[in-house]
C-alpha positions as a Markdown table, in Angstrom:
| # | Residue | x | y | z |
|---|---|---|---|---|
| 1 | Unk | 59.2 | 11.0 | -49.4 |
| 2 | Unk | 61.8 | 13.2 | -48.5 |
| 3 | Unk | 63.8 | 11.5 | -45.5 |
| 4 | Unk | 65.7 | 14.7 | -43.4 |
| 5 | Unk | 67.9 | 11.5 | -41.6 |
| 6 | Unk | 69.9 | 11.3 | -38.9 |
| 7 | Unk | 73.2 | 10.7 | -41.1 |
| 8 | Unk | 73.5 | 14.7 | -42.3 |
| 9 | Unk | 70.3 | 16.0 | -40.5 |
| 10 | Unk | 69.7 | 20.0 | -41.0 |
| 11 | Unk | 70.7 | 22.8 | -39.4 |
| 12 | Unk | 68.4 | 25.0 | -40.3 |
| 13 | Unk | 65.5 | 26.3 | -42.0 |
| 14 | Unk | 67.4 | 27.2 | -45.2 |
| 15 | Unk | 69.1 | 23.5 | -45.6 |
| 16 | Unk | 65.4 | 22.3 | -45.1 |
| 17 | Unk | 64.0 | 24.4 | -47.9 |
| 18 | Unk | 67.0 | 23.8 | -50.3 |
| 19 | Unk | 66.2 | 20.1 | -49.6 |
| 20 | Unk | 62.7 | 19.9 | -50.8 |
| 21 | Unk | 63.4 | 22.3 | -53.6 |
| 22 | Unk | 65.9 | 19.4 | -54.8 |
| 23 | Unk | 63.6 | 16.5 | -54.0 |
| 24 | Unk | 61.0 | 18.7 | -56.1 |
| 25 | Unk | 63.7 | 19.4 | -58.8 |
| 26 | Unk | 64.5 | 15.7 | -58.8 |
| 27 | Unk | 61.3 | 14.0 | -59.3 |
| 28 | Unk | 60.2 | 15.4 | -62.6 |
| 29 | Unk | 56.1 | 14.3 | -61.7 |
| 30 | Unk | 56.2 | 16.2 | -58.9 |
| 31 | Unk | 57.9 | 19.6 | -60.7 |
| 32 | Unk | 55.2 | 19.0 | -63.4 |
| 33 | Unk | 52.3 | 18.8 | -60.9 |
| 34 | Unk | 51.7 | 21.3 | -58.0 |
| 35 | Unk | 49.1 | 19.7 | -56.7 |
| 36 | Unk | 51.3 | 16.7 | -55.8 |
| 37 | Unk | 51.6 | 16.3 | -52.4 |
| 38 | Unk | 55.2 | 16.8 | -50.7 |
| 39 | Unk | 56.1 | 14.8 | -47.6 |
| 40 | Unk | 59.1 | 14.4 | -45.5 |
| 41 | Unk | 60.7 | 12.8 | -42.0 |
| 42 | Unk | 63.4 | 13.8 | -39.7 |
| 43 | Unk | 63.0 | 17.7 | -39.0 |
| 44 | Unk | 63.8 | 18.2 | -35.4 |
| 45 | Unk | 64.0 | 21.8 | -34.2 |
| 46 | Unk | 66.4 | 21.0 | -31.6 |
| 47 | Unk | 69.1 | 20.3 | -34.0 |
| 48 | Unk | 68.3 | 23.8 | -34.9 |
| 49 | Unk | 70.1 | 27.0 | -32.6 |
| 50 | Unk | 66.8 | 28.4 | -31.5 |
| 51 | Unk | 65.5 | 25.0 | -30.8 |
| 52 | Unk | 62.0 | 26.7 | -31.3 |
| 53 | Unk | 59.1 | 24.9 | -33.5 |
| 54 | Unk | 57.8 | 26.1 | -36.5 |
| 55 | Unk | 55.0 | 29.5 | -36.1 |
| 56 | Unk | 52.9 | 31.1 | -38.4 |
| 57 | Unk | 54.2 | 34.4 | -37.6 |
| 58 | Unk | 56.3 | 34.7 | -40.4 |
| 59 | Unk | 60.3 | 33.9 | -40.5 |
| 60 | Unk | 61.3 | 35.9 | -37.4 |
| 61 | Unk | 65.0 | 36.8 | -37.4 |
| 62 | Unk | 66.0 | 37.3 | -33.4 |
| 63 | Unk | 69.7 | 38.7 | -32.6 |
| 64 | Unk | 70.7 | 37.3 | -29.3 |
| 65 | Unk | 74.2 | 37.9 | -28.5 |
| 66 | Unk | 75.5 | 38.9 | -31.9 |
| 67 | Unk | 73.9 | 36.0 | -33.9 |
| 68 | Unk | 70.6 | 35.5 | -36.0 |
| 69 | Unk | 68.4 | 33.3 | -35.1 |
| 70 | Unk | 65.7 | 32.3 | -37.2 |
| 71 | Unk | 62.0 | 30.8 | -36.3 |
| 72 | Unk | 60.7 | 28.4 | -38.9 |
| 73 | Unk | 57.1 | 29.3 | -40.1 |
| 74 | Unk | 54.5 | 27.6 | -42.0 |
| 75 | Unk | 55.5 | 30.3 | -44.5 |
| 76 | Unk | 58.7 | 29.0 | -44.8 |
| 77 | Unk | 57.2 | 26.1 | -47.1 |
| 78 | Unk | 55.5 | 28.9 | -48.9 |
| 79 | Unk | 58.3 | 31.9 | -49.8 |
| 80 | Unk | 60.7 | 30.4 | -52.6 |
| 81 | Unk | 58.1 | 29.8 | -56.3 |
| 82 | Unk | 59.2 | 26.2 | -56.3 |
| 83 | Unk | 57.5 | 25.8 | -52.8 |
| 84 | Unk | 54.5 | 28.4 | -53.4 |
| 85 | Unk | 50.8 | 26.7 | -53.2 |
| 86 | Unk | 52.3 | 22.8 | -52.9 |
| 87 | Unk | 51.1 | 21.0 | -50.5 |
| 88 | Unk | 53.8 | 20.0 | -48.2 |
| 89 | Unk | 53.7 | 18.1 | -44.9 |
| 90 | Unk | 56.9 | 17.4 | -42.8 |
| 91 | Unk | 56.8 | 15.1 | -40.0 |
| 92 | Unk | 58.8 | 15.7 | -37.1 |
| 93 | Unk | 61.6 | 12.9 | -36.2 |
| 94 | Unk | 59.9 | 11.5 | -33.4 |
| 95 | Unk | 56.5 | 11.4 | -35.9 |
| 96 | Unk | 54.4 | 13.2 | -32.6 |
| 97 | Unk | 54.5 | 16.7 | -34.7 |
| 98 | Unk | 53.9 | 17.8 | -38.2 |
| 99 | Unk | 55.0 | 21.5 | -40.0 |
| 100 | Unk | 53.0 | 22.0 | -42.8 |
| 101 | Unk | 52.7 | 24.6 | -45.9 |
| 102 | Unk | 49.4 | 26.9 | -46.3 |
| 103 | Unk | 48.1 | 25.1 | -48.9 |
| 104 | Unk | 47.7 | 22.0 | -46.1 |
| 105 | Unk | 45.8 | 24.5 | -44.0 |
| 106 | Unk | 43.8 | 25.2 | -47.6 |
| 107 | Unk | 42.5 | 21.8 | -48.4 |
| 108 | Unk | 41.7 | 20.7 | -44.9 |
| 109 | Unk | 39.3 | 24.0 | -44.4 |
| 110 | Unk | 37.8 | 24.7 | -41.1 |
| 111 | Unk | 39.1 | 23.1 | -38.6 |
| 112 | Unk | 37.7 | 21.5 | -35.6 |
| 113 | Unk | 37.5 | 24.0 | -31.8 |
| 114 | Unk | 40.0 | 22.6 | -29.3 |
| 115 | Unk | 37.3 | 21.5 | -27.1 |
| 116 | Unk | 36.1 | 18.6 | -30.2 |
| 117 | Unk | 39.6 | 17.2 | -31.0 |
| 118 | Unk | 40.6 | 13.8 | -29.0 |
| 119 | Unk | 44.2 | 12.5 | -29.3 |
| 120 | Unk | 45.8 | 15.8 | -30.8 |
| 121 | Unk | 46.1 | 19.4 | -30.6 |
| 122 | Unk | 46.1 | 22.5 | -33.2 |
| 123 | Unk | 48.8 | 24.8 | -32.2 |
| 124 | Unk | 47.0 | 28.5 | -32.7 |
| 125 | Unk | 48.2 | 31.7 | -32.5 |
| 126 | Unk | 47.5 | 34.6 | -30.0 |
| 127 | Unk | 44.6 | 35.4 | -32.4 |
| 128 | Unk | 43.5 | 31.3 | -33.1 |
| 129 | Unk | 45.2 | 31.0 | -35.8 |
| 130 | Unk | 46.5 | 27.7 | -36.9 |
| 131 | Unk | 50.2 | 28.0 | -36.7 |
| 132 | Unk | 51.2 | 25.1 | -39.5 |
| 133 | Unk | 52.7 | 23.0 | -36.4 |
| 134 | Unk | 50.1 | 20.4 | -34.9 |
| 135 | Unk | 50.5 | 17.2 | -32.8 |
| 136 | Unk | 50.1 | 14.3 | -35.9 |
| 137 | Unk | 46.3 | 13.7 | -34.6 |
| 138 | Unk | 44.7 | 16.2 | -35.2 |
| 139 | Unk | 45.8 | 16.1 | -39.3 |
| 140 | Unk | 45.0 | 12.4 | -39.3 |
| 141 | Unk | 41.4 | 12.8 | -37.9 |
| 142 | Unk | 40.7 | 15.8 | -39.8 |
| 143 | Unk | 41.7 | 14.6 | -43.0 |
């Protein structure tokens, strides 16, 4: 398990990414199988300068007084080849939240209407799209 900790915590999206892509460089079963699941701990979007949780929209890139901002996004944990089509599941520091690749969203299939789902929530889009960010109940119940 990839631990994000509270010692050197990221910053960003990038430092997030570059950190799995070492944990998957490191661990020479998991390089050698993509179907081996990826997990990690500590990501906490407040640490991060838009302080805005992950979205399936895509990385948006928002310049606000001179500076990029960028949005995490489930395809995030999908852009670099190391990361493409792994399943990959990042828990959020407080373990109430969970970011998770599209391959997640893959294996668990259809998902359950908002109105059937006790104890969580899947964050949707404008058009109901899961977003890859949902409260850690939902993915427990479901899968």
């Amino acid at each position: 398990m990839i631990r994000f900790g509270s010692s050197a915590p990221p910053n960003n999206i990038p430092e997030i990414i570059e950190r799995i892509k070492l944990y998957i460089q490191s661990h020479p079963d998991v390089l050698s199988d993509p179907d081996r699941w990826i997990e990690g701990m500590g990501w906490d979007q407040t640490k991060w300068e838009n302080k805005k949780f992950p979205s399936a929209v895509g990385r948006n890139t928002l310049n606000i007084a001179k500076r990029r901002i960028e949005i995490a996004s489930q395809e995030d944990l999908n852009h670099d080849s190391l990361l493409k089509g792994r399943p990959i599941s990042l828990t959020r520091v407080d373990g109430h939240a969970r970011w998770v690749s599209p391959r997640v969203l893959d294996i668990m299939g259809n998902l359950p209407a908002d109105d059937k789902i006790i104890g969580g929530q899947i964050i949707r889009d404008a058009v109901g799209r899961p977003t890859g960010k949902s409260a850690v109940g939902v993915i427990c119940m479901h899968g």
